[in-house]
C-alpha positions as CSV (number, residue, x, y, z in Angstrom):
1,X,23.4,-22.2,69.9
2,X,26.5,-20.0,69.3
3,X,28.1,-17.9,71.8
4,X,28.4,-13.9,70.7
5,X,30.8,-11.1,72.3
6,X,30.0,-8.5,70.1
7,X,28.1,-6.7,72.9
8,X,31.6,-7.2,75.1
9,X,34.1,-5.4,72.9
10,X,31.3,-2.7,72.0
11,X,31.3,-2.2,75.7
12,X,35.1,-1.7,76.1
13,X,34.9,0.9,73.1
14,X,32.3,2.4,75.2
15,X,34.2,2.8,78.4
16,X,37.8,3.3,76.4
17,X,39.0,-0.3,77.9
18,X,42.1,-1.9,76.1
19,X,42.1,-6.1,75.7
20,X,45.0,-5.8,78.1
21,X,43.5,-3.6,80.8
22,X,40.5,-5.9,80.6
23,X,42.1,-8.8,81.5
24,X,44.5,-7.2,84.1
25,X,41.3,-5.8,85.7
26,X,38.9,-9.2,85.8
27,X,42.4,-11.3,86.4
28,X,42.0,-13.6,83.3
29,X,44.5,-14.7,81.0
30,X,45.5,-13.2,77.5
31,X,44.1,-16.4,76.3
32,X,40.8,-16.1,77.8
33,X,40.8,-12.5,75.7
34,X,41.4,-14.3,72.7
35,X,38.8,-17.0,72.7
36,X,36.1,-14.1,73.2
37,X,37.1,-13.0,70.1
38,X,36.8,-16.0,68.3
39,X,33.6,-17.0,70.1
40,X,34.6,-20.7,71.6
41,X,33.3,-21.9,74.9
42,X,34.5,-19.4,77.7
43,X,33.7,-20.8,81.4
44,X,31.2,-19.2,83.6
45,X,33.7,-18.4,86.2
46,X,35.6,-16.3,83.3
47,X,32.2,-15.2,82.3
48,X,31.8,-13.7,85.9
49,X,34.8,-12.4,86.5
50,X,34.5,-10.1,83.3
51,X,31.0,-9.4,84.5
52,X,32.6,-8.4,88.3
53,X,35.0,-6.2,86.8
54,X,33.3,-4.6,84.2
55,X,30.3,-4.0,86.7
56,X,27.7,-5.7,84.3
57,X,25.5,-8.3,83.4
58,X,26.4,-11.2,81.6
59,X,23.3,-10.1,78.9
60,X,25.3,-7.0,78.7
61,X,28.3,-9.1,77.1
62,X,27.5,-11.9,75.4
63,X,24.5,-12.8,73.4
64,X,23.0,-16.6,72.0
65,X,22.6,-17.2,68.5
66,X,20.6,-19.8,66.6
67,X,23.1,-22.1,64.7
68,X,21.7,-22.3,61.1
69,X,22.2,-26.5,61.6
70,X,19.3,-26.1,64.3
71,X,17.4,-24.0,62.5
72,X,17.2,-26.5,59.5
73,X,16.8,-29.5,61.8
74,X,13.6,-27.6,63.4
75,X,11.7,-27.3,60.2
């Protein structure tokens, strides 16, 4: 399964919150920013911390995706 944060930066257009403020706000690194935009592994205290200062759930951020590999290896 693939990792999604679509639903994150959709949520920062939403509430008119910059990359920079974002991390600033939930104390995370630039580099944590980054990697959510290029979906890699994020850890779950990053995960929370987002969630903490954004006030949200971490449903209301990221999302799970089916890899097409396991999809294929299913049928």
């Amino acid at each position: 399964m693939a990792v999604k944060y679509d639903k994150l930066f959709h949520l920062l257009i939403d509430r008119k919150i910059t990359n920079v403020q974002l991390a600033q706000k939930a104390d995370v690194s630039a580099n944590i920013i980054t990697r959510l935009k290029r979906d890699p592994y994020i850890s779950m205290e990053s995960i929370e911390r987002l969630c903490v200062a954004l006030n949200c759930r971490v449903d209301d951020i990221l999302e799970f995706i089916s890899n097409e590999n396991e999809e294929v290896n299913k049928q």
